[in-house]
C-alpha positions as CSV (number, residue, x, y, z in Angstrom):
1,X,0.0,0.0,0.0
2,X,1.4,3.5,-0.8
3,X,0.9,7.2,-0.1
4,X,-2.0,6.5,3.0
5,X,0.4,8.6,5.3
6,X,1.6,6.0,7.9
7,X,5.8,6.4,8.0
8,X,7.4,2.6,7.2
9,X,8.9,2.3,10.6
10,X,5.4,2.6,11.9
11,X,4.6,0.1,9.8
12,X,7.1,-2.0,10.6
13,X,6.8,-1.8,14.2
14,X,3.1,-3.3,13.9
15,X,4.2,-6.6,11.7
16,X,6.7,-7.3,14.5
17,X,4.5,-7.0,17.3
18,X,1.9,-8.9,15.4
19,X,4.4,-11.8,14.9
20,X,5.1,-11.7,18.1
21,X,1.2,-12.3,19.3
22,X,0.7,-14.9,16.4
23,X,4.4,-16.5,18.0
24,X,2.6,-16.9,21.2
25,X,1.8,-20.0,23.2
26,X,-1.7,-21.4,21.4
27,X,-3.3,-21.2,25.1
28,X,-2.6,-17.0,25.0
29,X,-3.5,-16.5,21.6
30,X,-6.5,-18.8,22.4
31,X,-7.8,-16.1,24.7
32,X,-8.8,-14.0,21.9
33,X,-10.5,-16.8,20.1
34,X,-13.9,-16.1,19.1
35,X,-16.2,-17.8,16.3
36,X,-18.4,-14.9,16.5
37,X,-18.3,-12.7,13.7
38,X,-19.7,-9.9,15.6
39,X,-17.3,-9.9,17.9
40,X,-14.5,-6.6,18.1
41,X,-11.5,-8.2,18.9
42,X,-11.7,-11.6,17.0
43,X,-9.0,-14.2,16.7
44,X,-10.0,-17.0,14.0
45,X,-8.8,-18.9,10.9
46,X,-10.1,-18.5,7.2
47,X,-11.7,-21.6,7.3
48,X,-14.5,-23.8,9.2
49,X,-12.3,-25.8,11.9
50,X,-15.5,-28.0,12.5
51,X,-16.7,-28.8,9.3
52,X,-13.6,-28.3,6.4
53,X,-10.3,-29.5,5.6
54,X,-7.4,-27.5,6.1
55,X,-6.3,-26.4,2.7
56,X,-5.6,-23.1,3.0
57,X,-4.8,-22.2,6.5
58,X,-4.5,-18.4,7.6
59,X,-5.3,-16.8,11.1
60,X,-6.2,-13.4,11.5
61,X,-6.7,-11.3,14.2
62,X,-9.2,-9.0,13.9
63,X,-9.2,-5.5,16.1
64,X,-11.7,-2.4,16.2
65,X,-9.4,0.4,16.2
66,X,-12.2,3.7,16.5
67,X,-12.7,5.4,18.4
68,X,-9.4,4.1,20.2
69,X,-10.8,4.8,23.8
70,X,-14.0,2.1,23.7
71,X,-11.5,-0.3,22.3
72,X,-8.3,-0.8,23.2
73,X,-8.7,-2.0,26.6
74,X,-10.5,-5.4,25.0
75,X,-7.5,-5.8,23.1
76,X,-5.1,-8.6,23.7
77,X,-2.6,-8.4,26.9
78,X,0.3,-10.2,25.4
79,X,2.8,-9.6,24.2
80,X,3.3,-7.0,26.5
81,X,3.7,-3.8,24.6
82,X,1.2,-5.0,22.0
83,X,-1.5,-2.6,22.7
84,X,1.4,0.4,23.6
85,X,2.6,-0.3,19.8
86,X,-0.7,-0.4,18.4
87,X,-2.6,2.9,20.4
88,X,0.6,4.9,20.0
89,X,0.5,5.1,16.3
90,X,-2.8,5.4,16.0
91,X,-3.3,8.2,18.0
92,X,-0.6,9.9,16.1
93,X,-2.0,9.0,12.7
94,X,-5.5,10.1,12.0
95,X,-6.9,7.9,9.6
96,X,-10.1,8.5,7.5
97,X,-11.3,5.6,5.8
């Protein structure tokens, strides 16, 4: 993605920290886990875990981001500095979509 205003190093500091969640134990990540689709902070997979075959295997997590206040706190605990890394930038960077 280019010219949407957010500096690489940014950027960059978000993919790490997500690694670093998705390089958790499964029993942390699990605490995000939700099969409901309505749910603001959603970890899941891109397929049906009870009823397909694995074929093409992605997890996501999925985070409400605005407005930053109602949301952040339900955001995940670990790693540590996950929500720090994610709020800071944000707040920073106002983002119209």
């Amino acid at each position: 993605v280019k010219n949407h205003g957010i500096a690489d190093s940014v950027m960059n500091d978000m993919m790490e920290i997500s690694r670093r969640f998705f390089r958790l134990p499964e029993s942390e990540r699990l605490k995000s886990y939700s099969e409901d689709p309505t749910k603001t902070v959603r970890l899941s997979t891109s397929f049906n875990v009870k009823k397909e075959k694995v074929s093409n295997w992605r997890d996501y997590l999925r985070l409400h981001c605005y407005p930053l206040e109602d949301y952040a706190q339900h955001w995940p605990a670990q790693p540590s500095n996950f929500r720090f890394a994610f709020c800071l930038p944000l707040k920073r960077n106002t983002v119209i979509w």
